[in-house]
N, C-alpha and C positions, 0 to 999 in steps of 0.2 A: 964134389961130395964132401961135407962136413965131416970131421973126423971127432972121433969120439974120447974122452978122458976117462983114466980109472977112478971112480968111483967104490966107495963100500957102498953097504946098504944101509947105516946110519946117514952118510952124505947124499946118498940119493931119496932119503926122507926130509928130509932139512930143505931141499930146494923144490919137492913135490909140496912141502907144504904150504909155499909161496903162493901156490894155486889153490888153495885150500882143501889141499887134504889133511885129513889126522889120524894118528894112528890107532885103530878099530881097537887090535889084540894082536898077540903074538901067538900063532902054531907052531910050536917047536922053534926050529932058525927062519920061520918068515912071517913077515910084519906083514901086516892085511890092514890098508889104508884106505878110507872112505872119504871120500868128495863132499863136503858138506853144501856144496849147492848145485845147483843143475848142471850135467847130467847125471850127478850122483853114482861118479864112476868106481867101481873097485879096485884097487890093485895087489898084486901079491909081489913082496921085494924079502929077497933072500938077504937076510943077515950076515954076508959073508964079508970080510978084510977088502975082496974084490969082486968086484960084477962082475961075468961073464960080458964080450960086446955085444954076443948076439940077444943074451936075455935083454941087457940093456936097452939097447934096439926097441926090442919086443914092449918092455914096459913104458917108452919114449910113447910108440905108435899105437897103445894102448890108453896113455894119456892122454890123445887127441891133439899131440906135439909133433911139428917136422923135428929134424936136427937144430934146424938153424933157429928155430922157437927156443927149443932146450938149452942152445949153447947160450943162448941171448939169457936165458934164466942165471947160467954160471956167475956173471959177473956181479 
């Protein structure tokens, strides 16, 4: 199993955007990013210093990313 890096939620926008998302607006501390092409997915990424792993996780497999997809974005 892939293991996962800490991320903020500025750096976990930066490399969601690689895939084309962009960022919608901000609700208070979380940025709400939209897919500009199909499947025009939503996501919500907590502005925090650090991502939680398990949120992390959840926003990885909510991308339509394994691990090994996402680490492969890293570089």
């Amino acid at each position: 199993m892939s293991s996962l890096i800490v991320l903020s939620g500025k750096e976990l926008c930066k490399i969601l955007m690689k895939l084309g998302y962009e960022i919608d607006h901000q609700t208070g501390s979380h940025l709400i990013l939209r897919q500009n092409i199909y499947p025009n997915r939503r996501l919500t990424i907590p502005n925090h210093k650090e991502i939680a792993k398990g949120t992390l996780r959840k926003i990885i497999r909510d991308a339509g990313l394994t691990l090994d997809e996402f680490n492969d974005l890293l570089d």
